[in-house]
FILUM-734201 format. One record per residue (C-alpha): residue number from 1; x, y negated, z. Coordinates in pm, whole numbers, plus 50000, padded with zeros to 5 digits. Layout:
# FILUM-734201
[NUM; [X; Y; Z]]
...
//
This chain:
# FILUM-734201
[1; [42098; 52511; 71319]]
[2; [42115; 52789; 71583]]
[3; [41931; 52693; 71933]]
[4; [42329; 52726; 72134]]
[5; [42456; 52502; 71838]]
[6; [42137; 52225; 71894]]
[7; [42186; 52246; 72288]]
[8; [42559; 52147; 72232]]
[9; [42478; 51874; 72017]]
[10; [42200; 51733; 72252]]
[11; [42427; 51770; 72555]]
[12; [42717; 51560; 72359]]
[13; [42487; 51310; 72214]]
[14; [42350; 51257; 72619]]
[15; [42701; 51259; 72752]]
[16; [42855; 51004; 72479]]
[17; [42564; 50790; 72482]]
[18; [42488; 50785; 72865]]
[19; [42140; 50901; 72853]]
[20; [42034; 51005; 73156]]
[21; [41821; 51320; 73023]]
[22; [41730; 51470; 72709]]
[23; [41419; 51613; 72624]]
[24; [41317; 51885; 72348]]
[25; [41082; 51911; 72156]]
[26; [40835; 52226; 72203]]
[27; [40839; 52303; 71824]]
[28; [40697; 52688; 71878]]
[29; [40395; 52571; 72046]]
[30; [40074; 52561; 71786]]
[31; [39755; 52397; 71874]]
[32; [39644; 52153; 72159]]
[33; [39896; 52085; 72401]]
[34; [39853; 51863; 72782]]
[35; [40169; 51858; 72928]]
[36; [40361; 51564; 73224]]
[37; [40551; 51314; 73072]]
[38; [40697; 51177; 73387]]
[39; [40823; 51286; 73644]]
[40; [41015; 51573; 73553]]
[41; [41004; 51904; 73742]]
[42; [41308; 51920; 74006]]
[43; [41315; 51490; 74007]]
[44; [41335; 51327; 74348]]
[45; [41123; 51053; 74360]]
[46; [40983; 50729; 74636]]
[47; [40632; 50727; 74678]]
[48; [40410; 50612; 74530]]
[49; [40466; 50838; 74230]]
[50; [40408; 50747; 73901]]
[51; [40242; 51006; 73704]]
[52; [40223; 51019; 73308]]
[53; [39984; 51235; 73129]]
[54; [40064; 51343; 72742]]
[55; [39798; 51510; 72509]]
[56; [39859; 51687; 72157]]
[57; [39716; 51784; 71939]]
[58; [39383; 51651; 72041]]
[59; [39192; 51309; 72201]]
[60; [39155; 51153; 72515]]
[61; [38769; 51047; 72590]]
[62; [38585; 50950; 72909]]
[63; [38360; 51229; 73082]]
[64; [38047; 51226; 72961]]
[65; [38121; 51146; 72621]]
[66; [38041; 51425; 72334]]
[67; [38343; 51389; 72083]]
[68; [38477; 51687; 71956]]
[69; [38816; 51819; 72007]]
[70; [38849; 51551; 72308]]
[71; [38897; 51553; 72695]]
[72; [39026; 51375; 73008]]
[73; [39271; 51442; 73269]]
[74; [39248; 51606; 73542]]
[75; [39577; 51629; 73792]]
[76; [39607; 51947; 74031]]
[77; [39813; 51819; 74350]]
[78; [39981; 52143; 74537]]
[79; [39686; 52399; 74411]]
[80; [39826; 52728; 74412]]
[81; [39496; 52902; 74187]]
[82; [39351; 52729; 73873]]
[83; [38999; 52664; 73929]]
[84; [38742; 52862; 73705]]
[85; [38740; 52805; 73319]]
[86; [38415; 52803; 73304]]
[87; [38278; 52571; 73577]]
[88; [38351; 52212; 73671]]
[89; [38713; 52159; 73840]]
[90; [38638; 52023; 74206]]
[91; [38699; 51660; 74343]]
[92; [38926; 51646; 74609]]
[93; [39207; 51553; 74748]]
[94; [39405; 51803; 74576]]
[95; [39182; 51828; 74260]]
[96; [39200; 51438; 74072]]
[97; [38921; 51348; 73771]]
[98; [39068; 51078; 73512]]
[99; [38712; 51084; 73405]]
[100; [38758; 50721; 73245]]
[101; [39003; 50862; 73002]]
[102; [39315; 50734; 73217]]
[103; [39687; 50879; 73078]]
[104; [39874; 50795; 73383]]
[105; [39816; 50752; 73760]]
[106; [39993; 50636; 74093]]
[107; [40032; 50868; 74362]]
[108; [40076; 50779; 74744]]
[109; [40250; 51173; 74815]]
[110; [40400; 51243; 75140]]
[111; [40732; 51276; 75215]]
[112; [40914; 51617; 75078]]
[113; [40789; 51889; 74766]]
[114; [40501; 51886; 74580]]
[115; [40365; 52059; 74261]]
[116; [40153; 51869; 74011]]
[117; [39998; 52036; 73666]]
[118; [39755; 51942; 73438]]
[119; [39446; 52059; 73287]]
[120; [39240; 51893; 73046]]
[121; [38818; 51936; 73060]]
[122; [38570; 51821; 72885]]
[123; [38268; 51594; 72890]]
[124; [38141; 51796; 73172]]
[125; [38457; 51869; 73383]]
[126; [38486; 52206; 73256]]
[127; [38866; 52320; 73141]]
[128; [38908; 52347; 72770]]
[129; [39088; 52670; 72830]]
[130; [39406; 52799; 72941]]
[131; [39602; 52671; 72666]]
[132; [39528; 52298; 72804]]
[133; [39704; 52355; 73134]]
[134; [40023; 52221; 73193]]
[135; [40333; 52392; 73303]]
[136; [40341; 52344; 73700]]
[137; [40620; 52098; 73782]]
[138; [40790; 52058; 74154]]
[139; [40897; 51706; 74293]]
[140; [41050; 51633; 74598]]
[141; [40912; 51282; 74752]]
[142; [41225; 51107; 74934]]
//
């Protein structure tokens, strides 16, 4: 089925059945994959925020522990630069560690828009690499 012809019949099946949103699945994307569940980019939402991490493709552990092909969270809050690949991602207000192997978070965001992005590191804080990043969403707190 052509892509038009499967966005046609996603966009029926959402209007006849009242769902509220439809989401697709990234089927071109190979390997490891940390992306935001919820919210969605361009959703309005009241603070606090609830947050929801998703992971493919590979395993959510607690820093510190040596497991291969795992990591933990780690949620960038209006960053406008990735931090280095190759060193530990700060700890700040705009830079939150998940280092107990959390998968979701509330967030107490002031009022109007915010990004938020993943990126997934490793035992040590250190990113796995670009290809664990999230895309950057955009949220507007009412």
């Amino acid at each position: 089925m052509k892509l038009r012809t499967k966005l046609l019949f996603l966009a029926f099946i959402a209007t006849t059945t009242g769902a509220s949103s439809v989401v697709l699945a990234d089927t071109k994307h190979h390997g490891p994959k940390t992306y935001i569940i919820a919210p969605h980019d361009g959703d309005a939402v009241p603070s606090p925020v609830r947050v929801q991490f998703g992971l493919m493709g590979m395993g959510v552990a607690p820093a510190g522990v040596d497991k291969k092909n795992t990591g933990h969270h780690h949620l960038l809050i209006d960053v406008d630069t990735l931090p280095a690949m190759d060193q530990p991602i700060p700890k700040d207000d705009h830079h939150k560690h998940f280092g107990g192997g959390q998968t979701e978070t509330m967030l107490d965001l002031t009022q109007g828009q915010h990004t938020l992005q993943l990126i997934l590191g490793d035992k040590d804080h250190i990113p796995h690499g670009e290809g664990l990043v999230s895309k950057k969403i955009t949220i507007t707190v009412k």
